[in-house]
N, C-alpha and C positions, 0 to 999 in steps of 0.2 A: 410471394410475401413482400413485404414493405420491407428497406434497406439501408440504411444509413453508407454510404462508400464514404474512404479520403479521400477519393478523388488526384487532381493532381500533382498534392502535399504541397499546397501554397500557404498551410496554414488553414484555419479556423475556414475565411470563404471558399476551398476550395473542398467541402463537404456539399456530396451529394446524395438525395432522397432518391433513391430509385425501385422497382420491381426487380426482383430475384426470383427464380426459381423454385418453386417449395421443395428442400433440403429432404433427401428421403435415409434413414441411417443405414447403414452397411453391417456384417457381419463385426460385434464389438462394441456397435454403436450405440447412442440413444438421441432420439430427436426430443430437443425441449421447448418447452413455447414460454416465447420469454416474457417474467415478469416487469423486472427493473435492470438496470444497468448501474454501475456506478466508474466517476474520471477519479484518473492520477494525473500523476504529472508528468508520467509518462507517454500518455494519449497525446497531449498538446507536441511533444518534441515527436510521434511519430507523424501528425499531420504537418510538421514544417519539414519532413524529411530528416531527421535529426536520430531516431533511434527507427533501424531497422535500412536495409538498403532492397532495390531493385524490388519494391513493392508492387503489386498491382494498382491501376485505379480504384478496381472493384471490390476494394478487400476493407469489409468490416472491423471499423475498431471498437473497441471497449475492452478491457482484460477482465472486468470483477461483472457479475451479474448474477441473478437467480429466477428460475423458474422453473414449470413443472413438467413433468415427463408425460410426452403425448406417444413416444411409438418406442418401440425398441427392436435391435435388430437381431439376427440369427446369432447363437451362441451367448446370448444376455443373461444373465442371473441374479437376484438379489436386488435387484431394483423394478419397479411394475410402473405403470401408467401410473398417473395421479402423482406422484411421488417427487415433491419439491427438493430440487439439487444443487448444487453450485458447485464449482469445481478451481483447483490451482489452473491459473493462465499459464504455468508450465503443465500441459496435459502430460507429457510424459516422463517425469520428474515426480515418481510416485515416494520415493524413500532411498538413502545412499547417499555418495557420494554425487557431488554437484559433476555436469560434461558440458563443455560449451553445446553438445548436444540438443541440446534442450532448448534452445532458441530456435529450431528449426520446428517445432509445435509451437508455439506461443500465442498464446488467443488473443485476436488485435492487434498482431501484426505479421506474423508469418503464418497465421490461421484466420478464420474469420473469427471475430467479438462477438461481444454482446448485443450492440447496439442493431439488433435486428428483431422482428416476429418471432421467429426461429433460430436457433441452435442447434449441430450438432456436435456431442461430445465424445470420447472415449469414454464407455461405462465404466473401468477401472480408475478413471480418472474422477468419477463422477463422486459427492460428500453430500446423502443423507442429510437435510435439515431442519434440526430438533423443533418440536414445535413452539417451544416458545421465545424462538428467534424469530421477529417480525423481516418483514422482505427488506425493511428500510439497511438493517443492519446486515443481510445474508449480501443483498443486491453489491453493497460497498466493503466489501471483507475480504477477497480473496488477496489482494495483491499486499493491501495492509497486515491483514491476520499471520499468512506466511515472513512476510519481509521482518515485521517487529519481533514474532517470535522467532527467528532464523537469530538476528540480530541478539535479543535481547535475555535470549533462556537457551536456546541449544548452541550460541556461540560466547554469548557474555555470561555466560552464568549467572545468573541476578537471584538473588534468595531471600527472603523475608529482613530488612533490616538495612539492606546494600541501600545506597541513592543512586538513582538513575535519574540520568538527564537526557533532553531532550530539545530542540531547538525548534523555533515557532509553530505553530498550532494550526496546522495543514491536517490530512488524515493519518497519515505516520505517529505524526505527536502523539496528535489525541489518542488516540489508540493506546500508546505506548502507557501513555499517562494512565487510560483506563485497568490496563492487565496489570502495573505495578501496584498499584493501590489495589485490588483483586488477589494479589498474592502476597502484600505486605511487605511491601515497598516504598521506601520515601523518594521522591521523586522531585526534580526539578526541570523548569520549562522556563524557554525564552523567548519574545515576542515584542515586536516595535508598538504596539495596541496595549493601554492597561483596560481598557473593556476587555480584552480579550482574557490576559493576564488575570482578570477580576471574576472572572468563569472559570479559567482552570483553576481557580484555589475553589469555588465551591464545588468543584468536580475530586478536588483530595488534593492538590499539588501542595507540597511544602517550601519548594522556596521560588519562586517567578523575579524574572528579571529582565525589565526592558531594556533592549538594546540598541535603541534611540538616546534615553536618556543617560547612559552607560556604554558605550562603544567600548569601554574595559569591561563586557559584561561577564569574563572570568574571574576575573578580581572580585567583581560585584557579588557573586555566587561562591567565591569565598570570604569574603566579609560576613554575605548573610547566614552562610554554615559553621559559622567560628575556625573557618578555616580549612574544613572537609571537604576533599574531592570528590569528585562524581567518580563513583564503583563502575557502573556501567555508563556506556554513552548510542544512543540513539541515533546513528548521526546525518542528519539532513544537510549540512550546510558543503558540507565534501573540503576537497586542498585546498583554497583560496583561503578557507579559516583554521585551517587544522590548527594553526599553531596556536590561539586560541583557543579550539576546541579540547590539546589538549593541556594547555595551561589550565584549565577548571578540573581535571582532571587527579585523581589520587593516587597514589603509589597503587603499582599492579593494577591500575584499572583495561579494561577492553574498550574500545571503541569500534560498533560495527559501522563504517562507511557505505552508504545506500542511499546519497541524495547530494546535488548540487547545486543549493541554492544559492550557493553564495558564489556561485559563476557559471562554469561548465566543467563537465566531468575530463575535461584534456588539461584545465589548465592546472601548473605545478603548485605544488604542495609549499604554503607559507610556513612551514614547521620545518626544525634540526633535527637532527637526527641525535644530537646531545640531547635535546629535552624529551625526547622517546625512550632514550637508554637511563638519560638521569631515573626515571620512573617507571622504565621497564614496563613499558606501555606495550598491551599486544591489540595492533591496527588489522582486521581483517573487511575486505569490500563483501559484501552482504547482494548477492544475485537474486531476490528475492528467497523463497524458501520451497520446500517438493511438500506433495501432498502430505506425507505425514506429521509435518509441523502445522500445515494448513487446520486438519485434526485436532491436532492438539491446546490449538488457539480458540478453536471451537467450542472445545468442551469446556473450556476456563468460562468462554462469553457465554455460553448455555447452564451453567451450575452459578453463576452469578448472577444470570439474569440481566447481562449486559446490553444496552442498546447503544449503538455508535452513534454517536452525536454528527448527523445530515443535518447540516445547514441550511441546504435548498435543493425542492425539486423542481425539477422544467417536465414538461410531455416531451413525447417522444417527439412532434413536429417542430421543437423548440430545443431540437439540439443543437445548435450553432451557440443558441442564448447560453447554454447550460458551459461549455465549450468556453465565451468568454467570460462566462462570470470567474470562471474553475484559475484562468490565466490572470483573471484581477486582482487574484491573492485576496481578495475582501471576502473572502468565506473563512471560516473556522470549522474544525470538520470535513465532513466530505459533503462531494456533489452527486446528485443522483438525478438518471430518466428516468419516468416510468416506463412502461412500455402496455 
């Protein structure tokens, strides 16, 4: 089968197309023939060496994909041939408590990804996908679906009425932005683009706030709330803005920490610890999420009828292009291959 490798993690050109082996499943297993793939922005920091250490050349990345089940192996149940799946890129991280554990499965960088003909999975790991979830949206969900609802309902509590916020308009966001308004949420999003800004308000957002034209864009989003903090925080931007992030913030709000845009994930925290306790802020880092919130995020995008907003897709022989577009930040939404 056809194979996408990191290669020698130089970054984007050191992805290489190669012949693999056709993948046979073992007892537990299911072999899947893959439809689409979809990037985070987590794939880009594994191809520069940045997340994940003493990788192989040869190892497949992608963490979120979907397709359908061609074999299944000795001891298998409940899943048949034909039977379109997708699965948490933590395969063994079913339900429970979180183990640094769970990095030692991880599809895309301690396992092989998406980004190939074939898959195989843990069938206990494997998620049933309803049929009126198109691939565009099953292919780009796993990593986002788990992380926002980890983040956003089994650690922030968010409940009909709360504001959530969310910082620029990557697949996190938007997602985020999708299930709160899906479960009656007002919501807020920030973004250097008012084209962008000017979609999430016809997507449901209530309050957008560029942070070009606002570098005070906490102020800014408390001017435009008459002064209301954000309940829940989504939080993409990580330390470098905390103190910001939780300046927009309201008495007893959460913030799930799961992204570093606004530097890298080492560097310290621009936030006191007075303005934590003044508001009795609770900050927990957000490892993505185990299959049963995976589940649970599903069923919300399946009874809603939700599609995630895919920006752009490339073919599979056009994954380097897909790759740089994902690192140019000029998408909204997610990126996706076919395969």
């Amino acid at each position: 089968m056809r194979a996408w490798q990191m290669g020698p993690k130089t970054g984007i050109d050191g992805l290489q197309l190669a012949e693999h082996p056709d993948p046979v499943p073992g007892p537990g297993e299911i072999l899947v023939k893959v439809s689409a793939a979809g990037l985070n922005y987590r794939d880009l920091m594994v191809l520069r060496g940045d997340y994940g250490s003493d990788l192989p050349e040869d190892r497949v990345p992608l963490s979120d994909g979907v397709g359908v089940i061609e074999a299944v192996g000795d001891g298998v149940t409940g899943l048949d041939v034909g039977t379109r799946v997708m699965a948490p890129h933590f395969v063994t991280w079913l339900e429970g408590a979180y183990s640094m554990a769970v990095f030692g499965n991880d599809l895309g960088v301690t396992a092989n990804g998406w980004l190939a003909e074939k898959i195989i999975l843990p069938a206990n790991a494997a998620i049933a996908v309803p049929e009126n979830i198109l691939d565009a949206s099953a292919a780009t969900f796993s990593v986002v679906g788990s992380t926002v609802w980890h983040a956003m309902i089994a650690f922030g509590g968010a409940k009909p009425g709360d504001l959530v916020l969310a910082q620029g308009t990557g697949g996190v966001s938007i997602f985020a932005l999708q299930l709160a308004k899906a479960m009656g949420m007002d919501f807020a999003i920030t973004s250097s683009s008012d084209e962008k800004l000017d979609r999430a308000k016809t997507m449901g957002a209530d309050y957008c706030v560029n942070y070009r034209d606002r570098p005070d864009w906490a102020a800014a989003l408390l001017e435009a709330t008459g002064g209301r903090g954000a309940d829940v925080v989504v939080d993409t931007l990580g330390f470098p803005a905390l103190g910001e992030t939780m300046a927009a913030c309201g008495v007893n709000a959460r913030i799930g920490s799961l992204g570093a845009l606004s530097g890298t994930p080492q560097d310290p925290s621009s936030a006191s610890q007075g303005a934590m306790i003044g508001k009795n802020l609770a900050i927990k880092g957000i490892a993505s999420g185990d299959r049963q919130m995976l589940q649970q995020a599903l069923e919300i995008v399946s009874e809603n009828n939700i599609e995630l907003v895919v920006e752009s897709v490339f073919d599979f022989a056009d994954a380097p292009a897909a790759f740089a577009h994902l690192e140019s930040g000029a998408h909204m939404g997610k990126v996706m291959i076919t395969v």
